[in-house]
C-alpha positions in Angstrom: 15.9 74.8 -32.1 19.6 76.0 -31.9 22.6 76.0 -34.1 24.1 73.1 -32.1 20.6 70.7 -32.4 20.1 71.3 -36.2 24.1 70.1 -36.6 23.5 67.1 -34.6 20.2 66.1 -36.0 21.7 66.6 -39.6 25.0 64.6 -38.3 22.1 62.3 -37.4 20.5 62.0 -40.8 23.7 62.2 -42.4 25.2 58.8 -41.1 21.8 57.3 -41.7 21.5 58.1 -45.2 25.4 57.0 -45.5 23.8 53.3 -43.5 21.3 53.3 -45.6 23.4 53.6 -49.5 26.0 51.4 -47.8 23.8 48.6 -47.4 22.4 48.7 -50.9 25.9 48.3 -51.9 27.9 45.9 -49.4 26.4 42.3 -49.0 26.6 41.1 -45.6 24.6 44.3 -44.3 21.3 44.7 -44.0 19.1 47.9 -43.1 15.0 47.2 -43.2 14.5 50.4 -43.7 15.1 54.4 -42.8 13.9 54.1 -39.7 16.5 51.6 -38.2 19.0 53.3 -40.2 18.6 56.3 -37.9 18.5 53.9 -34.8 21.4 52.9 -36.1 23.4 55.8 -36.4 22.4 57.1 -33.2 23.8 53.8 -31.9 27.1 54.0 -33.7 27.4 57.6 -32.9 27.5 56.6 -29.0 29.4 53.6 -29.6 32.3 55.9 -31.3 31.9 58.3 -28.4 31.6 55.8 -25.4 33.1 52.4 -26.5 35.8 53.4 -29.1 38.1 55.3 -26.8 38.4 52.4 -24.5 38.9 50.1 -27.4 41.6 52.0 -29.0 43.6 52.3 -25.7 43.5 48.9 -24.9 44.7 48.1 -28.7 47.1 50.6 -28.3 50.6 48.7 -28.4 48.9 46.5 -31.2 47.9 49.1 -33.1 51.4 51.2 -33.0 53.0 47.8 -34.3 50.2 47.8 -37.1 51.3 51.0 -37.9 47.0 52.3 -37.4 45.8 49.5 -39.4 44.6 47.6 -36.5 41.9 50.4 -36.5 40.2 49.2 -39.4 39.7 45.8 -37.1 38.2 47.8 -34.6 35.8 49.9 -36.6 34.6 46.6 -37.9 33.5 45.4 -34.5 32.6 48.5 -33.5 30.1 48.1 -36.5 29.1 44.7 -35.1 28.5 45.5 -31.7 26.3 48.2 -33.0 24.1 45.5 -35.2 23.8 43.5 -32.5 22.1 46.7 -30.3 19.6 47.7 -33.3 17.2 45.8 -34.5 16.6 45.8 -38.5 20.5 46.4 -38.4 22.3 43.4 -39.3 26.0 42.9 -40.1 27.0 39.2 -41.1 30.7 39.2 -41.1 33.9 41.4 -39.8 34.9 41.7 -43.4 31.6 42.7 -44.1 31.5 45.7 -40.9 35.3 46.7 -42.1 34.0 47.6 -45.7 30.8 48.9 -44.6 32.3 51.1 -42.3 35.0 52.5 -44.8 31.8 52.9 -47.1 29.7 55.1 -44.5 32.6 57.1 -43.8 33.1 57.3 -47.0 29.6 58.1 -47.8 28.9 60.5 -44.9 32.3 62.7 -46.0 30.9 63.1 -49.4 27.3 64.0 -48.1 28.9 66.6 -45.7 31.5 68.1 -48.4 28.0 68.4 -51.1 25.8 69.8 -48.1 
């Protein structure tokens, strides 16, 4: 296994473990388990590689005249879209998805920083 494979699967395992804390802590999401956790974070890692480019250039003007706070909209349906592609992932609300995702970045930063 190379360098590159053992950062990605740890990247991997990283944002699950962040899913996993940050729905013991947020009501509104719910993980059943590890397993989907990892689905999960798989999912959300293509999502902010494949969909969240396209969403952030067609928010453009309304995120410049939000100043970049509009991003915190779209990280929140970003988070959506990905509970409604895994199942045992389930977000219930766009407040909900905006905190959780602040909380897994959150979350996944600290793990990274301590690892």
């Amino acid at each position: 296994m190379s360098r590159d494979d053992k950062g990605f699967l740890a990247r991997i395992l990283i944002n699950a473990t962040a899913i996993y804390l940050t729905a013991s802590f947020i009501k509104g999401i719910y993980v059943s388990g590890f397993g989907a956790a990892i689905v999960a974070s798989i999912v959300l890692g293509l999502a902010n590689a494949l969909i969240k480019p396209v969403l952030l250039i067609l928010s453009l003007p309304i995120n410049i005249m939000s100043l970049g706070l509009f991003t915190f909209i779209l990280n929140g349906i970003l988070l959506i879209i990905v509970s409604s592609l895994t199942k045992g992932f389930i977000v219930s609300s766009l407040g909900s998805a905006i905190i959780g995702y602040i909380f897994i970045s959150i979350i996944s930063y600290l793990i990274s920083v301590i690892l």
